[in-house]
C-alpha positions in Angstrom: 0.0 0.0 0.0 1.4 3.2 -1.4 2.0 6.2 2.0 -0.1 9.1 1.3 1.3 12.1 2.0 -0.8 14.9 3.7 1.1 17.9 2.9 -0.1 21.3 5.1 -1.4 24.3 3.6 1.6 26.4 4.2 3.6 23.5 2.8 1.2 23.7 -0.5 1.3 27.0 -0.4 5.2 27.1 -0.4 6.1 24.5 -3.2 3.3 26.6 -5.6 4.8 30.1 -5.0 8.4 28.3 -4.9 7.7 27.1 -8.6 6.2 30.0 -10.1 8.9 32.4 -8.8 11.8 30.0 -10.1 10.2 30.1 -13.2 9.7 33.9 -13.2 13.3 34.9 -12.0 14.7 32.2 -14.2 13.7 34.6 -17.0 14.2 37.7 -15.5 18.1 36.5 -15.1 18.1 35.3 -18.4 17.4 38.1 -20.1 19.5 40.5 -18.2 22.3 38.3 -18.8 22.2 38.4 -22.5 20.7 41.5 -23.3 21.5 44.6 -20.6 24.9 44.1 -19.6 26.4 45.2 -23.4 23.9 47.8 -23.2 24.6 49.6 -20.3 28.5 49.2 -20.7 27.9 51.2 -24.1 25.6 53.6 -22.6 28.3 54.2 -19.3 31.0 54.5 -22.0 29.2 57.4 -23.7 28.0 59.2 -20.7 31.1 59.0 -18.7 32.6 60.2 -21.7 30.3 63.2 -22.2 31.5 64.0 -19.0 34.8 64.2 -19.6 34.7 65.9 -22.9 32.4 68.8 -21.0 35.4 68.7 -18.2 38.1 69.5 -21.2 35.9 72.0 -22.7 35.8 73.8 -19.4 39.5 73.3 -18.5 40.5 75.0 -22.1 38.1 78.2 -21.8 40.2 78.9 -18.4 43.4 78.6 -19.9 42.4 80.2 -23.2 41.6 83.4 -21.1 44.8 83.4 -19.2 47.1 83.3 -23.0 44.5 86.3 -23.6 45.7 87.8 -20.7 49.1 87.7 -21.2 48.8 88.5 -25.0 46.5 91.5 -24.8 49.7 92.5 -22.5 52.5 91.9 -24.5 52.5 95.3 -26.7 51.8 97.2 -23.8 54.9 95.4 -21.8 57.5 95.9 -25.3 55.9 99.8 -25.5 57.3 100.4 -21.5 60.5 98.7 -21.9 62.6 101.7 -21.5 61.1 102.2 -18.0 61.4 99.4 -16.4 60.3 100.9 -12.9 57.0 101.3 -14.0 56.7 97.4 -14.8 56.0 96.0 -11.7 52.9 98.5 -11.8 52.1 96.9 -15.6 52.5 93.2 -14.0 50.3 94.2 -10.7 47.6 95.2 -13.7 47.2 92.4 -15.7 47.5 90.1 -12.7 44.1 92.2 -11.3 42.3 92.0 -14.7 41.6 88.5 -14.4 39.8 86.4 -11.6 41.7 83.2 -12.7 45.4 84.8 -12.7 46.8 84.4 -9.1 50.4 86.0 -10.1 52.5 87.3 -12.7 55.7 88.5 -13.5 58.2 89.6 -16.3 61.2 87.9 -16.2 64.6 89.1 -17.8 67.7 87.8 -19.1 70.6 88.6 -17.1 71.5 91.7 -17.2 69.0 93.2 -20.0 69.2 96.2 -17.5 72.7 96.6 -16.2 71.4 98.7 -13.4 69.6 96.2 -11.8 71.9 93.2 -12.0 71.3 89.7 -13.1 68.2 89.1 -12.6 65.1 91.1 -12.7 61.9 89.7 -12.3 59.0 92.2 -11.0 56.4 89.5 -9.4 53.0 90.0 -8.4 51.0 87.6 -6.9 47.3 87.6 -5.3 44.0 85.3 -3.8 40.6 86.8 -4.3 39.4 89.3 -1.9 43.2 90.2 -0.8 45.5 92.5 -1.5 48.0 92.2 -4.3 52.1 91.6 -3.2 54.3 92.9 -5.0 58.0 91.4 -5.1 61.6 91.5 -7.0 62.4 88.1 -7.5 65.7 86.6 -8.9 68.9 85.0 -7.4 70.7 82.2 -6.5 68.1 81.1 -4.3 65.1 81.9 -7.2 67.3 80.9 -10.1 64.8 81.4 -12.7 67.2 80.5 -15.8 67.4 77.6 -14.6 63.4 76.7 -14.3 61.4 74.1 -16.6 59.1 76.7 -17.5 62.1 79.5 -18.7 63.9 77.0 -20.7 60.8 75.3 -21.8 59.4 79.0 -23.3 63.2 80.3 -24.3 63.0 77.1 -26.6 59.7 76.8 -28.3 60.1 80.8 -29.0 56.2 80.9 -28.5 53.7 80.8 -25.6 53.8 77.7 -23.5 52.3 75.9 -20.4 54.4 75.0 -18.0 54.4 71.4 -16.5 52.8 72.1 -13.3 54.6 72.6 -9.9 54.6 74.2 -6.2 56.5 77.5 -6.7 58.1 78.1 -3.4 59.8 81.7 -4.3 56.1 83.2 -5.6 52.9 82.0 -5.0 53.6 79.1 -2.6 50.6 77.0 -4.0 49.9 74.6 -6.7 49.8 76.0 -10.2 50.5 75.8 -13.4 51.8 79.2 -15.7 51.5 80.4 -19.2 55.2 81.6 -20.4 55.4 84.1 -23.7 59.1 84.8 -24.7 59.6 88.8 -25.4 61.9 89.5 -28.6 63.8 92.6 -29.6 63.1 93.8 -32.6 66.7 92.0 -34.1 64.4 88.4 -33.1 66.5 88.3 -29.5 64.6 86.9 -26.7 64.7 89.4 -24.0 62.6 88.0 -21.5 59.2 86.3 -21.0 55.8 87.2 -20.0 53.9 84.8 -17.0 50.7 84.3 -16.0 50.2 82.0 -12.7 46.9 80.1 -12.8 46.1 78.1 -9.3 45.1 74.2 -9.7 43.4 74.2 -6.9 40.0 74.9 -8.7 40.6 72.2 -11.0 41.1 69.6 -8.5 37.7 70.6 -7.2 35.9 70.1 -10.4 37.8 67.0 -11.4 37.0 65.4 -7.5 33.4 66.1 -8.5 33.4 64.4 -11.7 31.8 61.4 -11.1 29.5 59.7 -13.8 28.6 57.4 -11.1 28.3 57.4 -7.3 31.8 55.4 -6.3 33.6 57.2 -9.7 37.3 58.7 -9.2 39.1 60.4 -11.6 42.3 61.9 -12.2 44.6 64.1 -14.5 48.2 63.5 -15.8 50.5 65.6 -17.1 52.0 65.3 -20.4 55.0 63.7 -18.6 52.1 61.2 -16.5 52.8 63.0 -13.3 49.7 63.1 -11.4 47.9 66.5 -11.0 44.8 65.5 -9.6 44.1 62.0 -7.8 42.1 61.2 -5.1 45.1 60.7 -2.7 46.5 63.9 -2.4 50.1 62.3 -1.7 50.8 61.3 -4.9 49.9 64.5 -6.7 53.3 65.7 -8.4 54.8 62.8 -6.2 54.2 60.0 -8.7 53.6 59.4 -12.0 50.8 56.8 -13.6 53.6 54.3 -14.0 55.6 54.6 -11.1 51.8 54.3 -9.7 51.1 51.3 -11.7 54.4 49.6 -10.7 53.3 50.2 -6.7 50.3 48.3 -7.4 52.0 45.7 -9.9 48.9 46.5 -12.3 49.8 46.1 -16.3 46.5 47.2 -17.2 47.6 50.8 -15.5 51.1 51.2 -17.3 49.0 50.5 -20.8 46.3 53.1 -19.6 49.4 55.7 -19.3 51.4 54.6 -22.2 47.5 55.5 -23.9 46.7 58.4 -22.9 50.0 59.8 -23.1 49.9 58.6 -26.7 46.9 61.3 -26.6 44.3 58.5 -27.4 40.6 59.0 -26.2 38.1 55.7 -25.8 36.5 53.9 -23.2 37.2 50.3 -21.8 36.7 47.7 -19.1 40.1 47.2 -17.0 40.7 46.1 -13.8 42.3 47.9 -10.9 43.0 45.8 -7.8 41.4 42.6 -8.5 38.4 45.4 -9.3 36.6 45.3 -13.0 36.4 49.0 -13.7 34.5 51.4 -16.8 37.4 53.3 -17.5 36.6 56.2 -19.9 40.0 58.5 -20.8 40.3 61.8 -23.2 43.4 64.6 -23.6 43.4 68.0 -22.9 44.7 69.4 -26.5 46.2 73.1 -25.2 48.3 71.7 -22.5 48.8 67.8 -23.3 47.4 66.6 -20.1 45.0 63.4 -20.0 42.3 63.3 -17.4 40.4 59.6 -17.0 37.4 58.4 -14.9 36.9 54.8 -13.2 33.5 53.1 -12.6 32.9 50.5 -10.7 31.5 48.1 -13.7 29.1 46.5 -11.4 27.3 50.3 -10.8 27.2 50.9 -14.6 25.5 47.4 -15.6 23.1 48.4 -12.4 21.1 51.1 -14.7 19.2 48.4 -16.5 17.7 51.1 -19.2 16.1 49.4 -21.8 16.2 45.4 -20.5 14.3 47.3 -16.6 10.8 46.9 -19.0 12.0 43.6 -20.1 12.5 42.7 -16.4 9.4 44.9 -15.0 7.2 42.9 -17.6 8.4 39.8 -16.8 8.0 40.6 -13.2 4.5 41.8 -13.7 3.2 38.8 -15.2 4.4 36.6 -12.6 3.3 38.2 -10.1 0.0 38.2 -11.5 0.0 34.0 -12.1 1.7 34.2 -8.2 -1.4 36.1 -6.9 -4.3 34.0 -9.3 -2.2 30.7 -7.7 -2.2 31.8 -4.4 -6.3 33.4 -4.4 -6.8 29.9 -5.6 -4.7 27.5 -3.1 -6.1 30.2 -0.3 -10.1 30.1 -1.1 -9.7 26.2 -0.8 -7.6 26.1 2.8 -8.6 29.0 4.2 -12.1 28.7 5.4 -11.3 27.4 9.1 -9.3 30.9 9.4 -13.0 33.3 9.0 -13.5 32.7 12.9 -10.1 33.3 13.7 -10.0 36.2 11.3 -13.3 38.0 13.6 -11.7 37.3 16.7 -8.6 39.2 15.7 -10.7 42.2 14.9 -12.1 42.5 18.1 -8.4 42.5 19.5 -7.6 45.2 17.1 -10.4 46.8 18.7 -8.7 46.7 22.1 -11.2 43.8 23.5 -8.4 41.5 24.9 -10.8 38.7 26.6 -12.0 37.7 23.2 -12.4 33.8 22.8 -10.4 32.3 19.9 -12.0 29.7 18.2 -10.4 26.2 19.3 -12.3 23.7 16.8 -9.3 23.6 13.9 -8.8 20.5 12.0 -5.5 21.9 10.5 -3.0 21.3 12.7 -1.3 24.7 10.8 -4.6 26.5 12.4 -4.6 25.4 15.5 -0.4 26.0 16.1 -1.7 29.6 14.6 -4.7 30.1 17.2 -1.7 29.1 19.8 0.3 31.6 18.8 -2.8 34.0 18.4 -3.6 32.9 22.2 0.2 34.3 22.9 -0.1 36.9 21.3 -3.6 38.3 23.2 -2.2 38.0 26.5 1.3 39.6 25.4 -0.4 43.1 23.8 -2.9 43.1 27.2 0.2 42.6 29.3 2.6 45.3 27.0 -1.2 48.2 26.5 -1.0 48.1 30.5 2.5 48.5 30.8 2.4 51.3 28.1 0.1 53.2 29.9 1.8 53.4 33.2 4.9 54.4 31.1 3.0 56.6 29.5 2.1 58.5 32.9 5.4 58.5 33.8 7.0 59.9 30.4 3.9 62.7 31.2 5.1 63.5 33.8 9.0 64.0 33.0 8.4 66.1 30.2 6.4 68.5 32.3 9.3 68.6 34.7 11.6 69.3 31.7 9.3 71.8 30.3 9.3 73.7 33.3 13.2 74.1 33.4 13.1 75.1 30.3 11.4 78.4 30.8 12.7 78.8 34.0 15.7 78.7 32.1 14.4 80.8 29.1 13.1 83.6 31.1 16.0 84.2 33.4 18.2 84.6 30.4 19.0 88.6 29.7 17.1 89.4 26.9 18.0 93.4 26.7 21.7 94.3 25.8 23.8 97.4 26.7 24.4 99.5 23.5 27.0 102.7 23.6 24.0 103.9 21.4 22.1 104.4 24.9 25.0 105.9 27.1 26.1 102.6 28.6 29.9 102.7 27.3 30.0 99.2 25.8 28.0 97.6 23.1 27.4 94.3 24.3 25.3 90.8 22.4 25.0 87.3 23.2 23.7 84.1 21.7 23.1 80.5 22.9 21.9 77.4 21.1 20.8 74.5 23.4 21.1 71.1 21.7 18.4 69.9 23.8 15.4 71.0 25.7 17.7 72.4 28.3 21.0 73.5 27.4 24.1 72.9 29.2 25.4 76.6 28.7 24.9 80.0 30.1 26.1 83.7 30.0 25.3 86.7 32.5 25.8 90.4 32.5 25.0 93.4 34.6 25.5 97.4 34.9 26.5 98.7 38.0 28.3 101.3 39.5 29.9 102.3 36.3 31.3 98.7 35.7 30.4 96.0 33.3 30.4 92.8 35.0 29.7 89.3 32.7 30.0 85.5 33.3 30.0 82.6 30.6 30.1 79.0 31.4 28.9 75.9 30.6 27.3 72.7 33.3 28.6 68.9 31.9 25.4 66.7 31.7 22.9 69.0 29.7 19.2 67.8 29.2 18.6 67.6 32.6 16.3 69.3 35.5 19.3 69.3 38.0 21.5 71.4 34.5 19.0 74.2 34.9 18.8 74.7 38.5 22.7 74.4 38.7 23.0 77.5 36.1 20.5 79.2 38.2 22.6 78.5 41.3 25.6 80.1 39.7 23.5 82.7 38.1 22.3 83.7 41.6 25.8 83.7 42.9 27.4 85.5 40.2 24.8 88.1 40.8 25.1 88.5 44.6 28.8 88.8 44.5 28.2 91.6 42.3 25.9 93.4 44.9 28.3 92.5 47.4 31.2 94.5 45.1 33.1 91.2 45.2 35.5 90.7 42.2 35.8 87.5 39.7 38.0 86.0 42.0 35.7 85.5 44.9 32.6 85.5 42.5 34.0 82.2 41.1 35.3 81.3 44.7 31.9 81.7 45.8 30.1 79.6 42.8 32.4 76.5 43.7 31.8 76.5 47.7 28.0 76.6 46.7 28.4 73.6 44.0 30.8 71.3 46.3 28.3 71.8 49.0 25.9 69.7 47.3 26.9 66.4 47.5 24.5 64.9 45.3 25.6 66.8 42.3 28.3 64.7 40.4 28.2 68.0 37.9 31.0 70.1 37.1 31.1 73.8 35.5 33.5 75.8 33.6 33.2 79.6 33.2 34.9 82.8 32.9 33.9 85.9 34.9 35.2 89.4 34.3 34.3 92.9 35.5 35.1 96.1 33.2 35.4 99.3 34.7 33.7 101.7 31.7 35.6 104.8 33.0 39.0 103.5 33.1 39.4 100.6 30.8 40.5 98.0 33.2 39.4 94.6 33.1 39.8 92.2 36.0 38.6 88.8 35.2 39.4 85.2 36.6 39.2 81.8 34.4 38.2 78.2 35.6 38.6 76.1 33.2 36.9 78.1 30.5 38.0 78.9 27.0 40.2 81.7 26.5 38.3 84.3 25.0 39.8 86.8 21.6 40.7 90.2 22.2 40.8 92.5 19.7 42.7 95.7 19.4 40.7 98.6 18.4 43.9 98.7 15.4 42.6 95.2 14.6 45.3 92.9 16.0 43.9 89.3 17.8 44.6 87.3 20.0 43.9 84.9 22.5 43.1 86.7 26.2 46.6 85.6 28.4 46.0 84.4 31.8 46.1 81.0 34.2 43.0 79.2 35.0 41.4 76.8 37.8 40.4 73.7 37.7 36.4 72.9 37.0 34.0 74.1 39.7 32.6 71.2 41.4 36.2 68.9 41.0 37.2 69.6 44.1 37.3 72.4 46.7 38.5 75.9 44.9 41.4 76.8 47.4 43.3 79.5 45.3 41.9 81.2 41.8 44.6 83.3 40.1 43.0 86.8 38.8 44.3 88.7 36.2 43.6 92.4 34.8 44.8 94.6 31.7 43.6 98.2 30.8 41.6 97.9 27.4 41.2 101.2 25.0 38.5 102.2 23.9 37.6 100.3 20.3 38.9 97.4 21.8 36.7 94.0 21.5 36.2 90.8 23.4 34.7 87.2 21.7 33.8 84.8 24.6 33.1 81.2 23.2 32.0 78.0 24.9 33.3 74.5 24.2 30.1 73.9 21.2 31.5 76.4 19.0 35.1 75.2 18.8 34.1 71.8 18.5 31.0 72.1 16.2 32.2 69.5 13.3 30.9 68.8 9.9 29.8 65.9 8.3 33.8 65.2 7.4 34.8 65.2 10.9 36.4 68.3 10.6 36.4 70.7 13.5 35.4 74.6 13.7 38.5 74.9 16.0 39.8 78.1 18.4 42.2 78.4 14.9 39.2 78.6 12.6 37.4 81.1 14.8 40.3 83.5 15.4 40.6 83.4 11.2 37.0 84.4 11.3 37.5 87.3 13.6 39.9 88.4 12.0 38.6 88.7 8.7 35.5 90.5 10.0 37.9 92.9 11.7 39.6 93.2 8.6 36.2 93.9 6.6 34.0 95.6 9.1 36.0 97.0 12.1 32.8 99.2 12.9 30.7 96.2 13.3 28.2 96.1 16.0 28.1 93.6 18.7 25.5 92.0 17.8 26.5 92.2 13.6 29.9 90.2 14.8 27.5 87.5 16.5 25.5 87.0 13.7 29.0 86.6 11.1 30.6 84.2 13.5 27.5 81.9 14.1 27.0 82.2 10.2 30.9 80.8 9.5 29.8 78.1 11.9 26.7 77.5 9.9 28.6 77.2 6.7 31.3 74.9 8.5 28.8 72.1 9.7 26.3 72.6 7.1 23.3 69.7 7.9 25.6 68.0 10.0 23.3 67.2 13.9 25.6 68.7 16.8 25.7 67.4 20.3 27.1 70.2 22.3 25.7 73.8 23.3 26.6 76.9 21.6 27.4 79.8 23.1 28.3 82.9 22.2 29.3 86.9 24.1 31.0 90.0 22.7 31.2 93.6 24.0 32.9 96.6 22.3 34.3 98.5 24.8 33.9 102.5 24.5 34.4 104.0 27.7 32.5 106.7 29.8 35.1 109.1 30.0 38.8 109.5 32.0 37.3 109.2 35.7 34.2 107.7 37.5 31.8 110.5 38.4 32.2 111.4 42.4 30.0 110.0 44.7 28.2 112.9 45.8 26.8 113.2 42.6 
């Protein structure tokens, strides 16, 4: 007697879905095997080429308008050859008429003009937004005879490119420079003409020229030395072969040998044990090569054409799948209507429900089981959600009531020299969280300007707020008391290490400024070390000792320090957010980056108002960490001190 067997319905089920979609796939993967791959390596081919070929067309249109440069120049320069004094003016001109020329010179064979020796070589060089410099170069330690680019130009007897190169004696940056020889008028080169062009944009674009997300690309000169690569440290470090003999890769040396040999095409290679797209081109006016890598596996993945092929393939089996599985499902699934009602009235939040228990499929019954688990587990978790519920309630109406405490006891109005008070003061702070970890302070009294800015380790929390409002308080009631910084902070760390309880610590800076003398008195524990600004624009960094953390240990001693500001002077007080604020490379604002910033904005706008300079600094910030999330408070105070006069007024006033 043959053995029956009684297969279940998810069993059934499983073998008929198992069939179709092997069926289904099997054509799916046979067409995109034959059909897409040659396809989308063509299509890849083409567009990383149009890439490339739009890259060149851009890279020839800037140097095309530096050789303009230079040769709308070169009557003017032969016309002003009998003074040569006035060249270095000529040089500084042409080297200002264009955006893309960073520096440029005329350079002189020795002695052209006895009077000034061997060499003469009036150099200008610039960035955007500075001022020109203007320099003699020439000598034995800026031998320009001797250069690539001099020889190169003296040579050809026409305009050239020069290989490109780190000039040390001129513009100290990357760059490449267009060189066109002067002549006498018996043919005799006297000289040549130079304009310095920075690379620095061009390895930009080219780091950005990616037909496909995990693309790199990179430019050779017409020697192979590399001027843009993804690793920086071979850039006029290595050429493509001595870069294809580090990695032992044939395929690499026959890519340079190639493009050197100023072909343009597109094939698969491979680059460590990798099968790459590799799409390659020149660039005609300087004989450089640039060349793009893609992953092959990311160009076959834009199906094109064969995704309807797949799509309709898919669609129809999906549509047998569902007619196969309405079928097998309408036969087997009759004794699951009960269960199907009772799980309704779960839904519904009615827990006691009875599940049915009369199930001849032993599949049914193991799923009214697990159904049976499953009631009692969402009664059990709905009750425990509701007392967690309460208790989340009732946190976030503690938090929300530090919050304002905290948002109302912050100064809102700021001292402007506008309204008589001497100084020009404006603040900011940006809490990460509900309630934020750092605080500033200022008052007016007496004729002095006193200020506090700290910050409370563990911010987001009920005890951070009442802790600021503690050393709020204190800072305050010194200052009725006429106590100085010293004792002010003194005071702020008996009050913290007599609470026990707190394991918190605080760091902050508190100062006094006397508006009628200048003098500023100040004591540091732990805090950053705010910028001072000269009113003629010098920065730096405030000088000074400083305690240890309030709330570490008992304060025994606190150094205070005082200097005598002018009047102009400014002050930039900083917490620990702004310094630290990173972007989504990693990278760090810094106390470097913000003393740049400063110091720009001096440079720019040294009758900026307090709460202008705020606003520029928290913008460069902005800029640094673009959408990148931060996880530390920002904080930010600055005054402009402008005094009251020579001499407090008498008391008896």
């Amino acid at each position: 007697m043959k053995r029956k067997f009684n297969l279940s319905f998810s069993t059934r089920l499983y073998l008929w879905a198992t069939l179709l979609i092997l069926i289904t796939f099997s054509g799916i993967a046979a067409i995109f095997h034959t059909y897409s791959s040659q396809r989308e390596e063509e299509a890849g081919g083409r567009y990383a080429g149009f890439m490339l070929n739009e890259m060149v067309y851009s890279i020839n249109e800037r140097l095309l308008m530096v050789e303009n440069v230079v040769k709308r120049y070169e009557p003017i320069v032969e016309k002003t050859l009998s003074t040569p004094d006035s060249l270095m003016a000529l040089v500084e001109e042409w080297t200002l008429s264009d955006s893309l020329v960073i520096g440029g010179s005329i350079c002189f064979e020795p002695y052209y003009y006895s009077k000034k020796g061997e060499y003469f070589m009036p150099y200008v060089t610039t960035t955007l937004g500075n001022k020109p410099v203007s320099v003699y170069l020439g000598g034995k330690d800026y031998d320009y005879f001797k250069m690539e680019w001099y020889k190169s130009a003296k040579e050809a007897r026409q305009g050239i490119w020069s290989e490109p190169y780190y000039d040390d004696g001129g513009g100290d940056v990357m760059m490449i420079s267009y060189v066109l020889p002067l002549f006498n008028k018996y043919g005799n080169m006297i000289g040549v003409m130079t304009a310095d062009m920075s690379l620095e944009e061009l390895v930009k674009d080219v780091a950005h020229l990616r037909p496909y997300h995990d693309s790199f690309s990179f430019v050779v000169s017409r020697r192979g030395t590399f001027i843009v690569h993804p690793r920086r440290s071979v850039i006029l470090n290595q050429t493509i072969f001595s870069y294809a003999d580090s990695l032992d890769s044939e395929p690499m040396r026959q890519l340079g040998r190639d493009m050197l040999s100023g072909l343009a095409g597109y094939d698969r290679r491979t680059l460590r044990g990798k099968d790459m797209l590799v799409s390659y081109t020149t660039i005609p006016r300087t004989g450089w090569a640039i060349a793009t890598f893609s992953p092959y596996s990311e160009v076959v993945n834009h199906l094109g054409m064969v995704t309807g092929y797949m799509l309709a393939v898919l669609v129809v089996g999906l549509v047998g799948l569902l007619i196969v599985l309405r079928y097998v499902i309408k036969r087997n699934t009759r004794p699951l209507e009960d269960l199907t009602k009772v799980a309704y009235k779960i839904a519904r939040g009615d827990f006691s429900a009875r599940l049915p228990r009369d199930t001849p499929d032993s599949s049914v019954r193991t799923l009214v089981d697990a159904f049976a688990h499953m009631q009692q587990s969402l009664a059990d978790y709905v009750a425990s959600l509701r007392q967690s519920t309460l208790a989340q309630a009732r946190i976030q109406s503690e938090l929300d009531i530090a919050h304002a405490i905290q948002k109302e006891t912050m100064p809102r109005t700021f001292p402007t020299s506008a309204a008589g008070a001497g100084i020009d003061v404006f603040a900011m702070l940006n809490p990460v969280s509900t309630i934020g970890g750092d605080f500033y302070d200022f008052m007016l009294a007496d004729g002095k300007f006193y200020f506090c800015i700290g910050t409370v380790s563990c911010a987001g929390t009920v005890s951070t707020s009442l802790l600021m409002t503690v050393a709020r308080s204190v800072f305050r009631s010194s200052i009725s008391a006429a106590q100085g910084p010293e004792m002010t902070i003194k005071a702020m760390s008996n009050v913290l290490h007599d609470n026990p309880e707190s394991d918190m610590s605080i760091t902050v800076f508190v100062g006094a400024l006397d508006l009628y003398s200048g003098e500023l008195t100040y004591a540091n524990a732990s805090h950053n070390a705010p910028l001072l600004v000269q009113p003629d624009g010098m920065t730096e960094f405030l000088p000074g000792s400083s305690s240890l953390p309030l709330g570490v240990d008992v304060l025994e001693e606190c150094a205070q320090a005082s200097l005598v500001l002018k009047p102009g002077s400014r002050m930039v007080f900083f917490t620990d957010g702004i310094i630290t604020a990173t972007n989504a490379g990693g990278a760090a604002y810094t106390d470097y980056t913000l003393y740049h910033t400063v110091t720009i904005i001096m440079a720019n706008y040294p009758n900026l108002s307090a709460m202008d300079m705020i606003k520029r600094i928290g913008r460069s910030v902005r800029e640094h960490v673009g959408d990148q999330e931060q996880h530390r408070d920002q904080a930010l105070l600055t005054f402009t001190y402008k005094g009251l006069g020579k001499s407090a007024p008498s008391p008896d006033r």
